[in-house]
N, C-alpha and C positions, 0 to 999 in steps of 0.2 A: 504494500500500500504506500501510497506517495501521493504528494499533494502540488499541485501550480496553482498559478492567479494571476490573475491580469487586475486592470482598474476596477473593471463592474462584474468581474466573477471571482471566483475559488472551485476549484476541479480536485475534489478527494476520489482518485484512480486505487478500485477495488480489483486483487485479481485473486486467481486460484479458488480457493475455496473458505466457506464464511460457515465457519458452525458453530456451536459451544462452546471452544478451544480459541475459535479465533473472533469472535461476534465483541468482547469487552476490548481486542483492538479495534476493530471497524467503530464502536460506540464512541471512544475515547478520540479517536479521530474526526468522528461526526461533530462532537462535543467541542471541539479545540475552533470547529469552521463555523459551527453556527451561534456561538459565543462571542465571536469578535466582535465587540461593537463601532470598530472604525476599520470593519473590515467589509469587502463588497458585497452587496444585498442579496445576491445569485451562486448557490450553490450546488456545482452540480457534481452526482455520486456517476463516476464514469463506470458503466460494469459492464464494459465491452469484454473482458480477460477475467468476468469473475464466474465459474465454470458451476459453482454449485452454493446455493445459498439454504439455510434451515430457518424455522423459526426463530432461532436467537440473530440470527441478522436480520431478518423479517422486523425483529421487533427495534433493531438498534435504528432501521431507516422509519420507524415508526415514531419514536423517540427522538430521533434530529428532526425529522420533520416538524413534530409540536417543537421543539425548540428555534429553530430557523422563524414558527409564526409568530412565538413570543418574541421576536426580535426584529419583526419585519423584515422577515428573509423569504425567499422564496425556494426549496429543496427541491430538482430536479433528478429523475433515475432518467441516464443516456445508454443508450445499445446494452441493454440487458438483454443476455444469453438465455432460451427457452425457455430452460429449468424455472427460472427467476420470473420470468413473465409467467408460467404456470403458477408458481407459488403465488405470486401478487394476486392474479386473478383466483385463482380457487379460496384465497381468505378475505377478498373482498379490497384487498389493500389497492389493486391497481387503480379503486378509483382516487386514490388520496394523492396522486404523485404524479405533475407531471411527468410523462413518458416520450423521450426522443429519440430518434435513430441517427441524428448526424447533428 
């Protein structure tokens, strides 16, 4: 996991695999982007490279997201892998997030 920025964004790039083991880094990293207060308003979780996501990352992007609103942020999920888009959808979560492909 790695993170860039520009002026009007922040890109926390998700890869490999996100499950119990690894979901309190993805959280802790979510946590650091959508906390900044003089940081850019547009955050987006890149999981073009992220191959398999569980509930505990399910819920860490459920968690920056309320956090990014409490701070007038906006949390976007870009090029999320099958798996991921299955998960979002079958818990209902995909409608909470913007979704982009490029």
């Amino acid at each position: 996991m790695w993170v860039s920025s520009g002026d009007k964004w922040l890109v926390v790039h998700v890869g490999g695999e996100t499950d119990i083991d690894r979901a309190p880094m993805l959280a802790d990293a979510l946590l650091t982007a959508t906390n900044q207060s003089d940081g850019p308003r547009e955050i987006v979780v890149d999981l073009a490279e992220l191959s398999f996501c569980d509930s505990a990352g399910l819920n860490a992007f459920i968690q920056a997201r309320r956090t990014a609103a409490e701070h007038g942020k906006r949390l976007t999920l870009h090029s999320p892998q099958s798996q991921v888009v299955r998960l979002l959808k079958m818990t209902g979560a995909y409608a909470l997030f913007p979704v982009t492909d490029t």
